[in-house]
N, C-alpha and C positions, 0 to 999 in steps of 0.2 A: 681957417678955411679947411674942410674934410678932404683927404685925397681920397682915391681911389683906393681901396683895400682897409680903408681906417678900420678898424674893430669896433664889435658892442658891447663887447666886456675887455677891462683891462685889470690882470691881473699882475701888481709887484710886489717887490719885499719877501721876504721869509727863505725857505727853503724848498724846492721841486723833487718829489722821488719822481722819475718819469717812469719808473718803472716798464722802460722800454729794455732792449736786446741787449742791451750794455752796460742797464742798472747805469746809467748817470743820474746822480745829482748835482744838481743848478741851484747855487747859490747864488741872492738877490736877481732871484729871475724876472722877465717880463714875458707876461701869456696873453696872448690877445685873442682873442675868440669874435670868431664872424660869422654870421646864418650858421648857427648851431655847431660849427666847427672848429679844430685849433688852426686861428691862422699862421702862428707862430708864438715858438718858444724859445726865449735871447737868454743871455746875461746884463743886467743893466747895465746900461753902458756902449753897447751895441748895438742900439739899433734906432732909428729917426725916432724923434719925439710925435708920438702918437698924443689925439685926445679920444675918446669913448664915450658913450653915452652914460656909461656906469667904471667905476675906476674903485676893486679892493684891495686896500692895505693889508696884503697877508703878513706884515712884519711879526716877526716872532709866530710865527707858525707854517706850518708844514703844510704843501698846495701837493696833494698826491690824485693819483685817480680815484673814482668813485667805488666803493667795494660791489661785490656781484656773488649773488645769494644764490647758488644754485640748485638750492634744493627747498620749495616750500609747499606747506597747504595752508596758505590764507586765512582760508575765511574759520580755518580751525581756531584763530583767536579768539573762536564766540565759544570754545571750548576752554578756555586756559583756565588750569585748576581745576576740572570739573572732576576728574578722575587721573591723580597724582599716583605717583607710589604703588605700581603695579606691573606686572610683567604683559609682557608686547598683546600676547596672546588672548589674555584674560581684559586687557587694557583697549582692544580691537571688539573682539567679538562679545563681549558683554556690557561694556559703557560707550565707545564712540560707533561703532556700526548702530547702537539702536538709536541712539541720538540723533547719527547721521536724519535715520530713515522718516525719525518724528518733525525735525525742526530746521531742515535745509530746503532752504527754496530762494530764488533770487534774488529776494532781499534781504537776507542772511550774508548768502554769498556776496554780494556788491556791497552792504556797508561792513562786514565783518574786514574785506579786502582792503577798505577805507582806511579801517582803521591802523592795520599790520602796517599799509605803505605808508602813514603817516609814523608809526613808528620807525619803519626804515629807512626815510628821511630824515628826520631827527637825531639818526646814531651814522650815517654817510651811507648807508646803502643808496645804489643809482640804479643797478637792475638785477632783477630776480628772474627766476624761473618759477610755477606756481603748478601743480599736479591739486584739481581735486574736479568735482561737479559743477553746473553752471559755468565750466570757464569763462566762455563770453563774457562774464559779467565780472569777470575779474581782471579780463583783457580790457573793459570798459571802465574799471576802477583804476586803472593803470592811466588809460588815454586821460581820464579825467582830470588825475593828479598829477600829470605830468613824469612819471616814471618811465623809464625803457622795462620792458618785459618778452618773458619769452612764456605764453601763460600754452598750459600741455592738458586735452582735455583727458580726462582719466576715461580707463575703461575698464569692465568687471563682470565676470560672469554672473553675478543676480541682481535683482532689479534695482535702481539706484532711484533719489529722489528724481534725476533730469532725462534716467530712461529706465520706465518704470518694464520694456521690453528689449531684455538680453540679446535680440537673433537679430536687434536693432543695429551692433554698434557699427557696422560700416557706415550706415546712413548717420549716425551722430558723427562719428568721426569726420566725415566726406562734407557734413552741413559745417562743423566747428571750423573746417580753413576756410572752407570758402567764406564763410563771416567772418573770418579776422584778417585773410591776406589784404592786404592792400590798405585795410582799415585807417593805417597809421604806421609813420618811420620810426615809430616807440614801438611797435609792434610786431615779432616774428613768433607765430604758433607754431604747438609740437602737440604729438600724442604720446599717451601711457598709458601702459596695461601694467597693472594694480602689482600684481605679483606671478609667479611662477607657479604658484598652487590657489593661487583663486579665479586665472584665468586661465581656461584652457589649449590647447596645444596648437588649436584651429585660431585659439579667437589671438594668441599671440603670433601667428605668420599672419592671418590677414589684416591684423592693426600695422607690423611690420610694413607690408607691401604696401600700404596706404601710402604710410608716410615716405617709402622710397620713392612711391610713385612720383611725389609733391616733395621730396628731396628735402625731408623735416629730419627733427631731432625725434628719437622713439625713446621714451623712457621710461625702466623700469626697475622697482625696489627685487635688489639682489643679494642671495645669503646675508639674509639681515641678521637669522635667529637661528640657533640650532634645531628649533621646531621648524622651522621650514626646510633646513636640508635633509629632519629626517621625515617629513612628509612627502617628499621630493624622492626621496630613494625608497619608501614604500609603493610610491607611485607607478614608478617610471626605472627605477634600480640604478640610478645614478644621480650626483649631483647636479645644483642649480643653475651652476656655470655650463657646465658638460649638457645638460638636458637643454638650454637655448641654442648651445653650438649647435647640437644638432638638428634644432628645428630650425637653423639659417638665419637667425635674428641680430648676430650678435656684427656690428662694422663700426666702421667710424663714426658715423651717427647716432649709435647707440648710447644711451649715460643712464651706466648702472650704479640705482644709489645704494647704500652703505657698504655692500662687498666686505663682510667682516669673516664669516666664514670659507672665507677659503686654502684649496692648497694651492703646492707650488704650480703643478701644469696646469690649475685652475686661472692661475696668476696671469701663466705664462699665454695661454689663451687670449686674456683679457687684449694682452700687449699685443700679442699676433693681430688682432684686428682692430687692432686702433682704438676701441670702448673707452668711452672716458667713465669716468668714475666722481663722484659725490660723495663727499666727506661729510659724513655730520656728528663727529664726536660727542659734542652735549646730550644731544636725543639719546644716543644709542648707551649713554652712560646714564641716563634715568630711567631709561627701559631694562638697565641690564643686559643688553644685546652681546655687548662686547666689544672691543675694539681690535677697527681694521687694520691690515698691516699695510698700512698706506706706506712705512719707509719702504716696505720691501717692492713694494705698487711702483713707486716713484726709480726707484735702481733701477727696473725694467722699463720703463719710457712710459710708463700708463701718466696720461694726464688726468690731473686731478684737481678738483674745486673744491671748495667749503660749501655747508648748505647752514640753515640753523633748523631744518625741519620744518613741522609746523607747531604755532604756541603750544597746543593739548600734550605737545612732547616735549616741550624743550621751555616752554612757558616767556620764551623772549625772542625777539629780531635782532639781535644785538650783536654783529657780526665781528665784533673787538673780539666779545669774551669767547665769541667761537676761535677767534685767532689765537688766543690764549691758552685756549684748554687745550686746543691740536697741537700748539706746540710742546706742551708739558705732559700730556697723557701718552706718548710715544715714548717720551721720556724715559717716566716711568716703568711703561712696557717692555721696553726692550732694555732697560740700566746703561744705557748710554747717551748721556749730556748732549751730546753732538747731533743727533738726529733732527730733523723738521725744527732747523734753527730758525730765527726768526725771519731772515729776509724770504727764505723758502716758504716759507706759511704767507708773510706777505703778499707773493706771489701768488699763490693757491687762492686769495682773495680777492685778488686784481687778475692778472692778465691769463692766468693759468682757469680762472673761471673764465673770462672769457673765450679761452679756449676751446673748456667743454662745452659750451653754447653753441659753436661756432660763429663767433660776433668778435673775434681777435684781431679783425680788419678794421672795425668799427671803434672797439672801443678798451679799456682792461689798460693802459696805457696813457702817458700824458706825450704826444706826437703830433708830429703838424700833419692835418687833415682828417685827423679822427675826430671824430665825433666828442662833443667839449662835455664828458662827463666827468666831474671832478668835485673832491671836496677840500675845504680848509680847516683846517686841524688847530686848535689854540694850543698852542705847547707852555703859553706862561701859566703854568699851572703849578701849584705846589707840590701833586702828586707825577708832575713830570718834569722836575728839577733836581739833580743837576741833571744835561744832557750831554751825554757819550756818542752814541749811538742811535739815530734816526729808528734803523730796523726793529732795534728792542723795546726803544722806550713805545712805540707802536704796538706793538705784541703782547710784550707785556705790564706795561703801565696806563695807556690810553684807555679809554671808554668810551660809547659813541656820544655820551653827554659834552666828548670834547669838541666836535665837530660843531664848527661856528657858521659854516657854508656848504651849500649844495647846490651844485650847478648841473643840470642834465639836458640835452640836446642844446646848449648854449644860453640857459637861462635857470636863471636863480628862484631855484625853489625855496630854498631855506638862507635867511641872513640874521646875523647875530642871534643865532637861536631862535629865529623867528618863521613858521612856516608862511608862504606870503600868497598860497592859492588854494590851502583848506583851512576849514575851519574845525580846530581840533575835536572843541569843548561841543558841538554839535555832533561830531563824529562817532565821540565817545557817549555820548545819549543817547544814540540810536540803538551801540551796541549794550548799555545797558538796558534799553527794552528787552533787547533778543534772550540776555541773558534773565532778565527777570519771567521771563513767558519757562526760558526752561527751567529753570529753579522751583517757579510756583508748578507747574505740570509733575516737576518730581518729587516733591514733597508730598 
């Protein structure tokens, strides 16, 4: 007979990072998840014998939280490969700006999004952040698939495919929340303004105040390239960091992505007002951007997440090998082994992204009452044998092909590699149309 509080999912066996305040691990745990939530998380052993309506055997594998992508452009997977192997500048404004302008429109964007999230399901991503055009329809690709999202609509000083009139963007901005608040509990919008030198000084305060207004996330790509800080100091005569403080944009809400070029009072700015920061190591290493001084970022309190970008730059979703590279390219950068060790990069993927989200109530975390986003990890694997070490063999051994479950708002998207509410082989036909229309156009 069912008591009161029974669970819908029961989750035992294997190993829990909870990756909560005190980094416990719970061995042969018992997780029960009820209306989309953790209703508790034991030691077996501890707690009355439940039954469930669904009950997974995680033995021999690792029940951690779901990863959290914080920096994407989606529906850029109908770019991937299109233009490899070229620097930011030449890589923007001569192959994806004209592309953008030819071959995006909302059905681009909705199955291009289709398909990313069904990759980021597949490898344990549970929620992303997403900057490009059409958001709606990426915010709709999200409700669809069952993913948490926090989709940010982009905005730009010359005509975009979704506003083809610039002096428009309050009224995009002001129509994109009101269409997505309320839409759905997987759902919290944000605004972005493109960059520091393609939007101007008007159009980055009054996106700013929008979103203070509506007490959103405002987010924008910061000292990505050295061509941008020295377009920025021809400008304006100072740096990229220095030129937002002074146009009042920069606060807790704010999340500046890549931040590779900077100095120390740049840094220290950053930290003065809270700005979370976006990691995206891979991207910024095939554009040649450079890399950020995230350890130094981190010694001053700056919170910080992983992003993987978008495919056209980084050509994958795959939030492992981002945890991988971030741990090893600091590395190397700085010649000290000890830097952005593995359980800290862990972090940076889980609870520390949700941070910069502001969703660290919600979710980043395996805790009773948050919200049941979580994956399971197959650790009997030959390339993660022997096991030492939870944090590393994650880091640096895992791959998202390891990931056997996906569980987001309290229900199972992905089981034994199986996704169980898209349908992949369809997904990926649509985006081979989009791709065969721009192929045959460029030839």
């Amino acid at each position: 007979m069912k008591r009161n509080g029974e669970p819908d999912i029961l989750i035992t066996g294997g190993t829990a990072l909870t990756m909560s305040k005190t980094m416990e691990v719970i061995e042969n745990p018992v997780i029960g998840i009820k209306n989309g939530k953790i209703l508790f998380v034991k030691k077996a052993g501890h707690f009355p014998e439940y039954s469930a309506k669904e009950i997974l055997d995680a033995s021999g594998s690792v029940v951690m939280p779901g990863l959290i992508n914080v920096h994407t452009h989606l529906p850029m997977i109908c770019f991937r490969g299109l233009a490899d192997d070229l620097p930011l500048m030449e890589w923007l404004n001569e192959h994806i700006f004209p592309a953008e302008s030819k071959y995006v429109n909302r059905d681009m964007v909705y199955n291009g999004s289709l398909l990313a999230i069904a990759e980021m399901i597949l490898s344990g991503t549970t929620t992303f952040s997403d900057v490009y055009f059409y958001e709606s329809s990426v915010a709709q690709a999200a409700i669809d698939s069952g993913i948490r999202a926090l989709p940010a609509q982009g905005l730009i000083d010359f005509p975009t495919p979704d506003n083809l009139d610039p002096s428009r963007k309050v009224q995009i901005a002001e129509k994109f929340i009101k269409k997505c608040t309320g839409v759905s509990p997987l759902i919290s919008p944000a605004l972005a303004c493109h960059t520091p030198f393609t939007c101007s000084a008007e159009t980055l305060r009054i996106i700013k105040e929008v979103a203070r207004k509506a007490n959103l996330p405002y987010i924008i790509h910061l000292a990505e390239t050295r061509d941008e800080v020295k377009i920025i100091r021809e400008r304006y005569g100072t740096t990229p960091v220095r030129y937002l403080h002074s146009l009042g944009v920069l606060d807790n809400l704010t999340v500046a992505v890549h931040c590779i070029w900077l100095d120390e009072e740049e840094m220290d700015i950053l930290a003065d007002y809270g700005v979370k920061v976006s990691h995206n190591p891979e991207s910024n290493m095939k554009l040649a951007s450079g890399v950020a001084p995230i350890p130094k970022l981190l010694e001053k309190g700056v919170t910080v997440g992983l992003g993987t970008d978008g495919c056209a730059s980084n050509n994958d979703m795959d939030m492992f090998m981002e945890m991988d590279t971030a741990a090893k390219i600091h590395k190397a950068t700085t010649g000290d082994p000890t830097v952005m060790d593995a359980k800290a990069v862990l972090r940076m993927a889980t609870i520390e992204g949700a941070k910069v989200l502001g969703l660290e109530d919600k979710i980043g975390s395996i805790e009773v009452e948050k919200c049941a986003d979580m994956i399971i990890l197959d650790m009997k694997k030959p390339h993660l044998t022997p096991l030492y070490n939870y944090y590393s063999q994650i880091v640096y051994s895992a791959s998202g092909s390891d990931v056997s479950t996906v569980i987001i708002d309290g229900k199972i998207l992905m089981k034994e590699r199986r996704l169980l509410n898209m349908d992949i082989y369809d997904i990926m036909e649509r985006v081979r149309k989009i791709a065969d229309a721009i192929s045959g156009n460029n030839s």
